[in-house]
C-alpha positions, -999 to 999 in steps of 0.1 A, spaced: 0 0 0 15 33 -12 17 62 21 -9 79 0 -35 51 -3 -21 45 38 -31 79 45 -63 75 32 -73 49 49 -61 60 82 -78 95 79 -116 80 65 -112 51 99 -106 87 121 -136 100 103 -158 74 107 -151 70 142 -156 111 150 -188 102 131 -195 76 156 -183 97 186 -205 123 175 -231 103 179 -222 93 210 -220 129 227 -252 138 218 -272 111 231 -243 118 264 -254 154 264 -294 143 257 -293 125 290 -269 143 312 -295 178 302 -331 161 296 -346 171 330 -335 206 326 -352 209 295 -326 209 272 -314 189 247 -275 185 231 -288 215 204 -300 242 230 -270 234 255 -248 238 221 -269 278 212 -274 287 252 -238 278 250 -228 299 217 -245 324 233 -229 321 270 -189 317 260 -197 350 230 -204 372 262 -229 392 246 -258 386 225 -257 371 195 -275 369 159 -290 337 152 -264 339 121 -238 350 145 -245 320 168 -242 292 138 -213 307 127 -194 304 163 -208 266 164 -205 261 128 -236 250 119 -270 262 97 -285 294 106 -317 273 95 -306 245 124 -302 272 151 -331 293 139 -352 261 152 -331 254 184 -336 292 197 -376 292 187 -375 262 209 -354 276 235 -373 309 230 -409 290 237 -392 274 265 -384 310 282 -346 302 284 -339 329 258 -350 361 245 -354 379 211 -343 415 212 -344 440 184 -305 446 171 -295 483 165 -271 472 137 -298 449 116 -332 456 118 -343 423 107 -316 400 128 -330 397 161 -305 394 188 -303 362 205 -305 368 244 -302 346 273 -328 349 301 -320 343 336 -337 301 332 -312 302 305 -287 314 323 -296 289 354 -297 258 331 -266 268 310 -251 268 344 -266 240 355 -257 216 325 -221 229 327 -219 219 363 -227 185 352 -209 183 326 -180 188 344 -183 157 363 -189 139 334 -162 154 319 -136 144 349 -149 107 346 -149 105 306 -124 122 303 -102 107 330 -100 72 310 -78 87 286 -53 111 299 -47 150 298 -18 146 269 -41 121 249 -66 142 249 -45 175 243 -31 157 214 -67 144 201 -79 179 201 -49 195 184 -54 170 159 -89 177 156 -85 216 151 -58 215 125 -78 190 103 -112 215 107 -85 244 97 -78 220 63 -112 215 56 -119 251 64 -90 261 40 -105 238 13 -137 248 13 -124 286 13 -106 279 -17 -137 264 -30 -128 227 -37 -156 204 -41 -144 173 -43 -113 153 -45 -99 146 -75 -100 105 -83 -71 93 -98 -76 76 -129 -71 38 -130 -47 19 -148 -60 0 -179 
C-alpha cells in the first residue's frame, strides 16, 4: 500500500469514528440535560451564546458553532418557547433579532455545565490530559484544512484515474 493510499485509509477510519463519537455525545449530552429541558442543540446555542459574552444573531451564533442558521433558527424558537432565551431588536440589523439569554437560560446553562463537568472528569479521566490534548490538536488542525478547502472552494477530490 503506497503512504498515499495509507493515508487515506487512516484518515476516512478517524472520520468514521468522529462520526461515531459524535453520535455518541449527543445522546451523552441528551441524558446528562433532559430534565432541565434541554437537549445536546439548546446546551450547544445557550452555549454559543454564554462563551460569546454578549448577544448574539441567530447567524452569529451558527457561525461560532459552525452550523445552519436554519438548524439554530429552530433550536432558539425552541429555547425561546421554553423561556430560556429572548429575542431583542439589534441596533445594527433591523431584521436580525438578537439572541438573548434569560436568567432560566442562564440557570440551566449553568446548571448543565456543572454536570458536565463531572462527566467530563470521569470520561475524560479514561484517557489522559496529553491524549486528549493531542486528540484535540489533531482535531483543530484538520477542521482548519477542511476550512482552507472549502475557502478555496474545492468540491471534491480529484480521483485518480485507474490503470488499464
Amino acid at each position: 500500500m503506497s503512504d498515499d493510499a495509507a493515508s487515506a485509509a487512516a484518515f476516512t477510519d478517524l472520520v468514521l469514528e468522529v462520526f461515531r463519537l459524535n453520535g455518541a455525545l449527543i445522546a451523552a449530552g441528551d441524558a446528562l440535560t433532559r430534565d432541565l429541558g434541554l437537549t445536546s442543540a439548546r446546551w450547544q446555542v445557550l452555549g454559543a451564546v454564554a462563551l460569546a459574552g454578549r448577544p448574539l444573531t441567530v447567524a452569529g451564533a451558527a457561525r461560532a458553532m459552525g452550523l445552519t442558521r436554519q438548524a439554530v433558527r429552530r433550536v432558539v424558537a425552541d429555547l425561546a418557547a421554553g423561556g430560556l432565551v429572548a429575542l431583542a431588536p439589534n441596533p445594527d440589523h433591523r431584521r436580525a433579532d438578537l439572541v438573548v439569554l434569560t436568567s432560566a437560560g442562564r440557570a440551566a446553562y449553568a446548571a448543565a455545565g456543572a454536570r458536565q463537568a463531572a462527566w467530563a472528569v470521569r470520561i475524560g479521566g479514561s484517557c489522559g490530559p496529553c491524549d486528549v490534548a493531542g486528540a484535540a490538536s489533531l482535531l483543530r488542525r484538520l477542521r482548519a484544512a477542511l476550512e482552507r478547502d472549502q475557502g478555496a472552494g474545492v468540491q471534491e477530490a480529484s480521483v485518480p484515474e485507474e490503470p488499464s
